[in-house]
N, C-alpha and C positions, 0 to 999 in steps of 0.2 A: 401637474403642479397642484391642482384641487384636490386630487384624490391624497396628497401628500399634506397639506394641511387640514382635510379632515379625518385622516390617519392619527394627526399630530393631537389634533384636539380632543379628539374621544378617547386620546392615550390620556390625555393630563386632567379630562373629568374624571376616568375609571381610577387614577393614584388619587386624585383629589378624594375621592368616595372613600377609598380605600384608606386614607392616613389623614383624611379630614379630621379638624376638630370642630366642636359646636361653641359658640357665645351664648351665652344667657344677660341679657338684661334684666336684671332683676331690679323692682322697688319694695322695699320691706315694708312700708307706709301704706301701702295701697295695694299691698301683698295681689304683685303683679308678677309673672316672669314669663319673656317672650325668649323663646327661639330660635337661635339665626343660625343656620344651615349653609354651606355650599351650593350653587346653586341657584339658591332662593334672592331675590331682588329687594336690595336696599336703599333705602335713599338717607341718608346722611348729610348733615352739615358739620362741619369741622372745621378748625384752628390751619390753614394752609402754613407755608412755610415760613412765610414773611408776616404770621399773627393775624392776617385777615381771614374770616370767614369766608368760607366756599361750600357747594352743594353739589352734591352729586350722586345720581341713580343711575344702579347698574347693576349685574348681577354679580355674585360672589362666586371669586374660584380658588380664592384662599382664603384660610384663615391660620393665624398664627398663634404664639403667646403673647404676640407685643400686636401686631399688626394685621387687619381687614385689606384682601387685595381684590378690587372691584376691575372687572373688564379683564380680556386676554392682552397679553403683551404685545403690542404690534411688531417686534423684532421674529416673529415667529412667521410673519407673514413673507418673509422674504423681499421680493422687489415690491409687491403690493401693498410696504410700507408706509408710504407717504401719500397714498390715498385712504389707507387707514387711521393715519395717525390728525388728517384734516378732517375726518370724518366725526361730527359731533355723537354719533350713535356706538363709535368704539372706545368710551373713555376708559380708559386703564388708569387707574389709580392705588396707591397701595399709604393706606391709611394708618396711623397709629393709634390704637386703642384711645389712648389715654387726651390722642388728639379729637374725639367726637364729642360734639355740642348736645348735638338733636340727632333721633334716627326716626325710621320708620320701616318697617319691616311688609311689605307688599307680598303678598300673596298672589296663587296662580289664581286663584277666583277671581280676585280682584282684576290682575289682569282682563281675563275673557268677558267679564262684566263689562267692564269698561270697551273693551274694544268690540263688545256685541250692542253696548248702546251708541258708540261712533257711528257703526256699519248701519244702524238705524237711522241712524239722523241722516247720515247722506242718502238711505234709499227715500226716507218720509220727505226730503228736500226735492229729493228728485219728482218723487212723485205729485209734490205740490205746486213743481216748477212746470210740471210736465202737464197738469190740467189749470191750469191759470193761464197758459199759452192756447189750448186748447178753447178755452173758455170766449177770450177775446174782450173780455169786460175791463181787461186794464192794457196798459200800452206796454213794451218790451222793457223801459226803463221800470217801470210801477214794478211788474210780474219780477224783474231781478231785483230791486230793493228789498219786496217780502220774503223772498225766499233766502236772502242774505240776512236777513235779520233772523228769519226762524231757524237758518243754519247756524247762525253764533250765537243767537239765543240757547238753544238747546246746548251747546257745544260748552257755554259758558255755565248751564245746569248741571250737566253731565262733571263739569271740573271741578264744581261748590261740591256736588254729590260725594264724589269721588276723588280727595285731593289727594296729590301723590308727595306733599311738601312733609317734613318731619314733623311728625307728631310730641313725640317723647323727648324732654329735655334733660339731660346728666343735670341740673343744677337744681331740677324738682325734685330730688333722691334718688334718682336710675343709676346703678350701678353694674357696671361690666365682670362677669364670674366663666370661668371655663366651664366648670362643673356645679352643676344643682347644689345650695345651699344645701345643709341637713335638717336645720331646723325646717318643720312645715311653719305655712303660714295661717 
């Protein structure tokens, strides 16, 4: 069964590669233009269906003329459906261009950045937990409140640092182009 949906999946990256298309966000004001890839991980805010705004980060595995379709379709999963579809880490969503508020477009850097200053904080926690107990200078309750504090402190530096919320708003002049303007900027 695994070997058959990651069969399935590295079929529909290799068509995606192959008959993708790219968005450009461009702002001619601040002669800006990012590009969004297949792949590549966006975070978005958007117009949901019922006019409320919604948010959501995930990587891209389509892209259309009209519409961004973020996450795998859990129909693909077979019976391991419906622990995909409760799973907050599988969102599948398929967006309408014309529906994006805000984006932000997250890089693999950024990624490993972030997740090599996480891995950090939990060894430098550990480590700080780990001679505080050693030490004996404070009692069990003292030694776990600092080291809670320095583990959300950091945790909560690491988020300001490195925010993953949409940066770029459509209403500050960002507009969505399949293909690169001709004028340069």
């Amino acid at each position: 069964m695994s070997k058959r949906i990651f069969v399935l999946i590295a079929y529909m990256i290799c068509v995606n590669f192959v008959f993708a298309q790219n968005l450009y966000f461009v702002n001619r004001t601040k002669h800006k233009i990012i590009e969004i890839k297949v792949g590549q991980q966006l975070s978005i805010k958007h117009n949901g269906y019922l006019g409320q705004n919604e948010f959501v980060k995930q990587t891209i595995t389509d892209i259309t003329d009209s519409s961004i379709t973020l996450g795998i379709d859990p129909e693909i999963f077979g019976p391991l459906k419906k622990i995909v579809e409760n799973n907050p880490k599988y969102v599948y969503r398929k967006i309408l261009i014309k529906d994006i508020t805000a984006f932000r477009r997250i890089t693999t850097s950024r990624q490993l950045l972030k997740s090599a200053l996480i891995l950090g904080n939990i060894a430098g926690t550990y480590i700080l937990l780990s001679n505080l107990y050693k030490n004996n200078s404070y009692t069990i309750t003292q030694t776990f409140l600092i080291s809670a504090g320095v583990g959300v402190g950091t945790t909560i530096l690491i988020n300001a640092l490195l925010p993953e919320n949409p940066k770029y708003k459509m209403a500050d002049g960002w507009e969505v182009l399949h293909t690169l303007p001709k004028q340069s900027f």
